[in-house]
N, C-alpha and C positions, 0 to 999 in steps of 0.2 A: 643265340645259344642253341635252340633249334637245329639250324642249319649247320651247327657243329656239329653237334651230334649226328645228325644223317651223313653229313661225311665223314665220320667216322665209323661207321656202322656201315656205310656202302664200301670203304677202306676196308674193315676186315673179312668183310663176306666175300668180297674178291680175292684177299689172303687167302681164303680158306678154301674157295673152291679151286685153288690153282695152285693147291698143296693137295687137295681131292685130287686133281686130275692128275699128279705126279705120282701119285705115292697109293699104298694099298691097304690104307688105313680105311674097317669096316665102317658101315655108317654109323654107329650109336660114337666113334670115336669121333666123329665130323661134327654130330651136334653138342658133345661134349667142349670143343674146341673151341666151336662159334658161340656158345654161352659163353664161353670162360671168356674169349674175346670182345664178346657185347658187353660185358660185367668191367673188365679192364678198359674198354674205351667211352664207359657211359661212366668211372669212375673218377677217368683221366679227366674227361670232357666238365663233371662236374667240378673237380678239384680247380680244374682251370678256370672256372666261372666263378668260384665262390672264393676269391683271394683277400677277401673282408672287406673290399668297399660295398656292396651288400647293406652288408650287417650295420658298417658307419652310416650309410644312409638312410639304411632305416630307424638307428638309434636317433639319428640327427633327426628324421621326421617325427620319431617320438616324442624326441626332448622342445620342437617345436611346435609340436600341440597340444603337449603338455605345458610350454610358458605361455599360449593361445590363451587354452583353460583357463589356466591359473590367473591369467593377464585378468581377462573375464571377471573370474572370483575375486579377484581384489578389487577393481572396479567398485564391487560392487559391495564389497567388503567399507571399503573406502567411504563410498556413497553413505551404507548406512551409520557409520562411523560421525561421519559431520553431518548427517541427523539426529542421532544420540546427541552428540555436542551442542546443536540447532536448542532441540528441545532442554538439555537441561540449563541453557544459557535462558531460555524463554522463562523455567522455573524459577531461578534464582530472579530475575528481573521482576515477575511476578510477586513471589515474596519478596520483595522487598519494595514494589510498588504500595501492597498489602499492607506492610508493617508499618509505610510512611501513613496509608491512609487511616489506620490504629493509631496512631500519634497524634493525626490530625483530629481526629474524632475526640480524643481524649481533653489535647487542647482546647476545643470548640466548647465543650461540655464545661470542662472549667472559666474558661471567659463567659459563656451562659450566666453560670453559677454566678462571677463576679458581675456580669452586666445586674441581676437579677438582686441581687444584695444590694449592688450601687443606687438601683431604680427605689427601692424598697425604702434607704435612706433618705434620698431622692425626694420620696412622698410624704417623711414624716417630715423633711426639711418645711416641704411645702405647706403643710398644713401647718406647721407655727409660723410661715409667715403670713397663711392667710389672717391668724388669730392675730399676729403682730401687723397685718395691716389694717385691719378691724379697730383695732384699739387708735393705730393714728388716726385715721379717721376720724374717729369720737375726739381725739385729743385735737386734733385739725379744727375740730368744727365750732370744739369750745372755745379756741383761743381768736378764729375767727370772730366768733361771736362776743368776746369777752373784748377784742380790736374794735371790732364796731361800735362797742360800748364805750370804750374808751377815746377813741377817736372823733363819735358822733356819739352825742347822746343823745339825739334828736330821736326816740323812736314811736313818737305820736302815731295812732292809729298801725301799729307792725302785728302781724301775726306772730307771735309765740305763743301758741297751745303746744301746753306737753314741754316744753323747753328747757333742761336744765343748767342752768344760771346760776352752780350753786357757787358764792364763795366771793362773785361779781360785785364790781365797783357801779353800784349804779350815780352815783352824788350830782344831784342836781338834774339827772337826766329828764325829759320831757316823757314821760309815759300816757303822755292825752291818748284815751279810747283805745290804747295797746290791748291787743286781748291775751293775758297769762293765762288763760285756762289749766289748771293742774298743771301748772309750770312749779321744776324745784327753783325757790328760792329762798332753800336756807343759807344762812348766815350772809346773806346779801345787803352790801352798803345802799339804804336808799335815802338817806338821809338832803334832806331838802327838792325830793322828787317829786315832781306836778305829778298825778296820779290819775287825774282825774277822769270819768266816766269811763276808766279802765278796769277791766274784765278779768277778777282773779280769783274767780269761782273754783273753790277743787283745787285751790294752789294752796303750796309748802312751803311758810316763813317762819321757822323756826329757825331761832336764832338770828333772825334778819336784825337790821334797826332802819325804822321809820321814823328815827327823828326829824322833825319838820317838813314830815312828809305831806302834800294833798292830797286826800282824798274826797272830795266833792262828789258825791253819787258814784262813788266807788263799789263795785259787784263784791262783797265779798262772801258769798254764802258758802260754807262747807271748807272756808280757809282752816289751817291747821294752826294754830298758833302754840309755840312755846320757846320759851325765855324771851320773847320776841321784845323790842325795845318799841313800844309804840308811839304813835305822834306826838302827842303830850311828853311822852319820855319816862313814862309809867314803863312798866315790865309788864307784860301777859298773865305773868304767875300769877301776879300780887292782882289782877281785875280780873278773875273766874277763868283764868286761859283764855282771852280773848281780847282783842282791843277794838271791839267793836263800837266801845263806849267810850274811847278813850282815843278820840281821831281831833 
């Protein structure tokens, strides 16, 4: 564009000075001339240079860095876009991680509760069976004992101190040197029982019956006697509460 312009500019000054040298036009009309010429071929020379691809290319360079830009801003736009979305998917997961472990806590708290009542039962269960195994026991021991009697009535020289026997078929049984010590034995059948040099110091026969029973140096000091059926077949009542005299 330039190099237009100089040649045109070198084009009219050569016009002009060889319209000087022809003619007798003063000099203020000469530079009048060659203005008005430089103005006309720096106007030409522009007009011919700015036909508006110019202008389309610089628009076009506008308009591509401006979608540059923009390209950029969304980007980045974008980016923080499926961050937002990142984190509020994080939040919702979180509550509702949250609210399952609120559920669970709740449940736990209530099974607690029901282990805790179950247990509770649990232990009252337990203690009437210890009471209900308590009593077989005792019930065990009697029928044991009351089997032995019955089975064997051999129990010459046996320890029972303390033994309740109450109710027991003793009939006939051998009680040689058995020691009863404060053994119950009320209402005990001992009718035709060897007794003899047997130990029944501090024992309970009331309501026993010793009909034709031995007693040969039989212990009986501090026996309890009443309604007792004694050896003889007398009654307790009727000889002073006692059948000591009455063997």
């Amino acid at each position: 564009m330039r190099d237009l312009k100089t040649a045109v500019v070198t084009l009219l000054l050569t016009v002009s000075l060889a319209a000087g040298c022809t003619g007798n036009n003063p000099e203020g009309d000469l530079d009048a001339k060659y203005q008005e010429g430089y103005d006309a071929g720096y106007g030409d020379a522009y007009d011919a240079s700015y036909d508006g691809v110019a202008q389309h290319q610089y628009n076009e360079g506008w308009d591509d860095g401006w979608v540059v830009a923009n390209a950029d801003s969304q980007i980045e736009i974008t980016e923080l876009q499926a961050t937002v979305s990142g984190l509020e998917d994080a939040i919702a997961l979180m509550e509702e991680q949250r609210n399952s472990l609120l559920a669970l806590l709740s449940d736990s708290q209530e099974f607690a509760n029901h282990t805790i009542a179950v247990a509770e039962a649990m232990n009252e269960t337990v203690a009437g069976l210890h009471v209900m195994l308590a009593e077989n026991a005792t019930l065990v021991q009697q029928l044991q004992t009351e089997a032995v009697f019955q089975e064997n009535l051999y129990l010459a020289g046996t320890d029972l101190y303390n033994a309740d026997l109450a109710g027991a078929s003793l009939v006939g049984a051998s009680l040689y040197g058995t020691i009863l010590t404060h053994a119950n034995l009320g209402g005990v059948n001992l009718t035709d029982t060897d007794m003899r040099h047997a130990d029944l110091g501090g024992a309970y026969l009331g309501h026993a019956d010793l009909t034709g029973a031995i007693t040969y140096q039989t212990f009986l000091q501090g026996v309890t006697w009443h309604n007792t059926i004694c050896p003889d077949g007398t009654n307790s009542d009727d000889n002073g509460d006692t059948c000591e005299n009455n063997l």
